[in-house]
FIDOMAR-779267 format. One line per field, with one value per residue (C-alpha): residue number from 1; z, x, y. Coordinates in nm, 2 decimals, decimal comma. Each point is the difference from the previous one (the first is absolute). Layout:
<rs>
zaro c(NUM:...)
zz c(Z:...)
xx c(X:...)
yy c(Y:...)
</rs>
This chain:
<rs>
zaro c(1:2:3:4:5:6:7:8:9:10:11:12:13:14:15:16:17:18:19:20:21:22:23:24:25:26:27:28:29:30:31:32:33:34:35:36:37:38:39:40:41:42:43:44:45:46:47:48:49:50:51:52:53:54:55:56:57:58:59:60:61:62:63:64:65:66:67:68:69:70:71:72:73:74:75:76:77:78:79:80:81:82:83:84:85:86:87:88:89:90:91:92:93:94:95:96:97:98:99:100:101:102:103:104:105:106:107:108:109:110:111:112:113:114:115:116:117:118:119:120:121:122:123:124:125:126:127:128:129:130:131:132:133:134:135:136:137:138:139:140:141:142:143:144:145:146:147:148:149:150:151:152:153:154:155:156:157:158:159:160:161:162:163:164:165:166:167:168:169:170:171:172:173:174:175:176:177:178:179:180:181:182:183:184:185:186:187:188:189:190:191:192:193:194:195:196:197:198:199:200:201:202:203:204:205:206:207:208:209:210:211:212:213:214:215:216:217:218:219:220:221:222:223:224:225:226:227:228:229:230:231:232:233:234:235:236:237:238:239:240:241:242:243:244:245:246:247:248:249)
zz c(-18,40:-0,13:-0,18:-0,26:-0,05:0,20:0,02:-0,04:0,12:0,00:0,35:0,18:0,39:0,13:0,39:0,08:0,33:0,02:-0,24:-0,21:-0,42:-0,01:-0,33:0,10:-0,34:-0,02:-0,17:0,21:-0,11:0,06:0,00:-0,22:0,23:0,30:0,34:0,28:-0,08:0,17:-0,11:-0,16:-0,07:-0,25:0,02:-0,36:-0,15:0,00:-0,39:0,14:-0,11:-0,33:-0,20:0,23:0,28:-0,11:-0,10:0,40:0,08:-0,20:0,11:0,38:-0,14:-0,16:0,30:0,16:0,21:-0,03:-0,12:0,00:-0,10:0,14:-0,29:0,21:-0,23:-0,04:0,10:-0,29:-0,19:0,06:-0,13:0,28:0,27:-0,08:0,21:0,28:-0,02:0,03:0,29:0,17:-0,03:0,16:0,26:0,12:0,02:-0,28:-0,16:-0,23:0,35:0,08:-0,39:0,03:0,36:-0,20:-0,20:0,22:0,16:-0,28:-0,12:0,33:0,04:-0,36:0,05:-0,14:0,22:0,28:0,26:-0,08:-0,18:-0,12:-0,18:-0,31:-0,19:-0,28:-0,03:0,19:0,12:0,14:0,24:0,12:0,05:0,23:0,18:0,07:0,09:0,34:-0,08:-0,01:-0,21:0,05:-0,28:-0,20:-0,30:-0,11:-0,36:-0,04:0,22:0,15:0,37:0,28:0,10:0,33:-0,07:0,40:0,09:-0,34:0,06:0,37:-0,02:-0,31:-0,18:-0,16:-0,27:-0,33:-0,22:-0,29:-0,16:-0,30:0,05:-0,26:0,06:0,05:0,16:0,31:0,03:0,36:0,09:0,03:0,23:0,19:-0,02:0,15:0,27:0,13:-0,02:0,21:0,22:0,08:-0,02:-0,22:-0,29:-0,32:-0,31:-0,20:-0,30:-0,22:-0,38:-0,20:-0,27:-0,01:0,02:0,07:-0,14:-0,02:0,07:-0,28:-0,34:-0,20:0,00:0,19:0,02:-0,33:-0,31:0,06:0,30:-0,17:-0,09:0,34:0,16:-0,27:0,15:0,32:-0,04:0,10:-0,09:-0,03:0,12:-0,04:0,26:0,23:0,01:0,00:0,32:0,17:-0,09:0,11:0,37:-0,01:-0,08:0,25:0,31:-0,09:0,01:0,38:0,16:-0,18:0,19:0,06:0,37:0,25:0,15)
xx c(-13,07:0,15:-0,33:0,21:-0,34:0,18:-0,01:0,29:-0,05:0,25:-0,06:0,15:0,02:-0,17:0,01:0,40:0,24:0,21:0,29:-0,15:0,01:-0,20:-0,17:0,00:-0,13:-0,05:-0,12:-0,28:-0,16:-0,33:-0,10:-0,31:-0,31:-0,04:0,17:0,14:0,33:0,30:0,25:0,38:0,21:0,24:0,30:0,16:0,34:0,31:-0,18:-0,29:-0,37:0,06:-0,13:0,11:-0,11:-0,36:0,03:0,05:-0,26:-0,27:0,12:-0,04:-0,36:-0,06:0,09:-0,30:0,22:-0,10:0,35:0,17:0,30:0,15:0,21:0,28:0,17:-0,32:0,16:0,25:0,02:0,33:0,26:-0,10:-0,11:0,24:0,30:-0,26:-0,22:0,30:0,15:-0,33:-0,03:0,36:-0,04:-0,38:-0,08:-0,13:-0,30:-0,01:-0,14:-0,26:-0,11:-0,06:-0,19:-0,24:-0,01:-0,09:-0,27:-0,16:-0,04:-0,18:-0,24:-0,13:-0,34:0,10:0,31:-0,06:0,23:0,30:0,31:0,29:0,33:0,21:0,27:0,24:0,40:-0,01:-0,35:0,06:0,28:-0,31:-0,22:0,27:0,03:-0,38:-0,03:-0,07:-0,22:-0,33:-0,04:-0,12:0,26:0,28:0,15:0,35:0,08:0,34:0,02:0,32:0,02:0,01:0,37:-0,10:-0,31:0,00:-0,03:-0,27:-0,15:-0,09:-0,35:-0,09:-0,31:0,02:0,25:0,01:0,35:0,10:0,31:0,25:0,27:0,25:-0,14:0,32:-0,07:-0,20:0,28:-0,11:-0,29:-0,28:0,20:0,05:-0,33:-0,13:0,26:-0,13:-0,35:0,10:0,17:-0,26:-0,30:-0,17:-0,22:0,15:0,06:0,32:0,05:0,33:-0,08:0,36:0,06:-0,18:0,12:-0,11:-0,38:-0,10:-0,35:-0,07:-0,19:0,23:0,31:0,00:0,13:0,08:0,16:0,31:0,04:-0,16:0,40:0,13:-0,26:0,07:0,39:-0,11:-0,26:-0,28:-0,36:-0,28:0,02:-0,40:0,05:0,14:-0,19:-0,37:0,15:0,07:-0,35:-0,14:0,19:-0,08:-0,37:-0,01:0,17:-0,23:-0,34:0,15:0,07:-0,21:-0,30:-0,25:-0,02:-0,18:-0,31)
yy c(4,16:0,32:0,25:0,19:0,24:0,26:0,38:0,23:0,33:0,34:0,12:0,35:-0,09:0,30:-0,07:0,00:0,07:0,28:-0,05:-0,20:0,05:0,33:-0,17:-0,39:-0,19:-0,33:-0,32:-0,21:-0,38:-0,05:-0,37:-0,15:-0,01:0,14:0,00:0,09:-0,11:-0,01:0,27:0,03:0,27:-0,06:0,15:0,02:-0,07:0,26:0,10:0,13:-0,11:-0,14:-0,28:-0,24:0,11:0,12:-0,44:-0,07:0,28:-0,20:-0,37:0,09:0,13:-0,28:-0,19:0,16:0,26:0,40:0,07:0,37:0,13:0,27:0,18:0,14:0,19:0,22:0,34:0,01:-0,33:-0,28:0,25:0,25:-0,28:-0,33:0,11:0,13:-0,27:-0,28:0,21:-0,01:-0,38:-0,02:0,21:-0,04:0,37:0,23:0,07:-0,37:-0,11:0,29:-0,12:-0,36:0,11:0,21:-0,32:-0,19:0,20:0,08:-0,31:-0,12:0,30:-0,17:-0,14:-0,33:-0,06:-0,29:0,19:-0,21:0,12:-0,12:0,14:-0,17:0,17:-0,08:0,06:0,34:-0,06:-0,29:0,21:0,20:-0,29:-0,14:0,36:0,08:-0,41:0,17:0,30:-0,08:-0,31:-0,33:-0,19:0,09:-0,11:0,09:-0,18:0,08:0,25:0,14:-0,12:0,35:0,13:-0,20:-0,24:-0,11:0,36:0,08:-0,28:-0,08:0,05:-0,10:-0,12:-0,34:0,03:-0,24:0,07:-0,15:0,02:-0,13:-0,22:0,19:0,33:0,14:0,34:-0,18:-0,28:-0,15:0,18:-0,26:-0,19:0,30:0,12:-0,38:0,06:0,31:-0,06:-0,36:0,12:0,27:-0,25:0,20:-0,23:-0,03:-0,22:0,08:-0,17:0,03:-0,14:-0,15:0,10:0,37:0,30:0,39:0,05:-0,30:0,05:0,23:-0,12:0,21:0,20:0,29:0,36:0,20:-0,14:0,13:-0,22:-0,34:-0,09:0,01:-0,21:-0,24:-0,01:-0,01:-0,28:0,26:-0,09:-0,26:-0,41:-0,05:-0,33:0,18:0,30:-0,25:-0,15:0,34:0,14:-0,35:0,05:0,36:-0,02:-0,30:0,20:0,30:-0,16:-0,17:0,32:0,26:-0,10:0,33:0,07:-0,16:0,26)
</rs>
């Protein structure tokens, strides 16, 4: 059972690669209690860390995962970073990568991580969850995610990868079938799940992104279906707790 007595934290990622942000912030979720805990890194949707996201931050903590989220437009904010950013997740290289790897050692140099991490995104996070899949962590979890330029060759040797899609999302037309393709064909274990009747979003409590932009999702049936998103978080938090296991000594 979910403990919603979580911690939210504004976090700058000190320890970082070559190329990463030179001033990585961040947003962590500490669970109620006390661990270890397996780790996530959240990678957030094409607005950035807004309301929404901070929402997913503090439902994987309340989940009882130690939860961080890399804010990838930290060197300039999404007018200077968006284009970059989405070019990045396109293309695998540039320094989005070099942050969500700072990420993701951070969070397991915390005393309270079990040694087990995984990676979830959102809309343009759940690209890079698909593209590090193969990078260091134990699970992945694209939700609505767009798939790689070539997800046999991205995805080869892949983690464990969970996806979950909308039926009438029409910018992703196709891609959980593809997506359940590759991973087959490459025997790597996954669970893909496309929900009828949802579209882009649908995981989110709330609309997202800045007001502006409210009126367009609403034309392109962007935003919230509370069933479907309780079943996504039920396979996700499911496939999580199976494969981020702490290692053996």
């Amino acid at each position: 059972m979910a403990n919603t007595a979580v911690a939210l934290t504004e976090i700058v990622i000190d320890q970082k690669p070559d190329g990463a942000s030179p001033v990585l912030r961040g947003l962590l979720g500490i669970p109620a209690g006390s661990g270890p805990w397996p780790a996530v890194v959240i990678v957030h949707e094409v607005f950035g860390i807004e309301e929404q996201m901070r929402k997913q931050v503090e439902h994987l903590a309340s989940l009882g995962y130690l939860a961080v989220m890399p804010d990838l437009y930290s060197d300039g904010g999404a007018r200077r970073c968006l284009v970059a950013t989405m070019k990045a997740m396109r293309s695998g290289t540039g320094r989005a990568y070099l942050d969500i790897e700072a990420a993701r050692q951070w969070v397991l140099a915390r005393p309270e991580a079990n040694g087990a991490v995984g990676v979830i995104g959102f809309c343009m996070g759940g690209g890079f969850a698909l593209m590090t899949a193969a990078s260091g962590f134990d699970a992945a979890a694209s939700n609505y995610g767009m798939l790689p330029q070539d997800p046999d060759d991205a995805l080869g040797q892949a983690c464990p990868v969970i996806g979950s899609y909308g039926a009438t999302d029409s910018s992703l037309k196709g891609a959980a079938a593809t997506l359940e393709k590759s991973l087959t064909r490459q025997n790597i274990v996954h669970d893909v799940k496309e929900y009828p009747n949802t579209g882009h979003a649908f995981m989110n409590e709330g609309p997202a992104g800045p007001v502006w932009f409210r009126p367009l999702a609403r034309v392109m049936k962007m935003g919230p279906n509370p069933d479907a998103a309780a079943d996504a978080w039920q396979r996700v938090d499911a496939f999580f707790r199976e494969h981020l296991q702490p290692p053996k000594l």
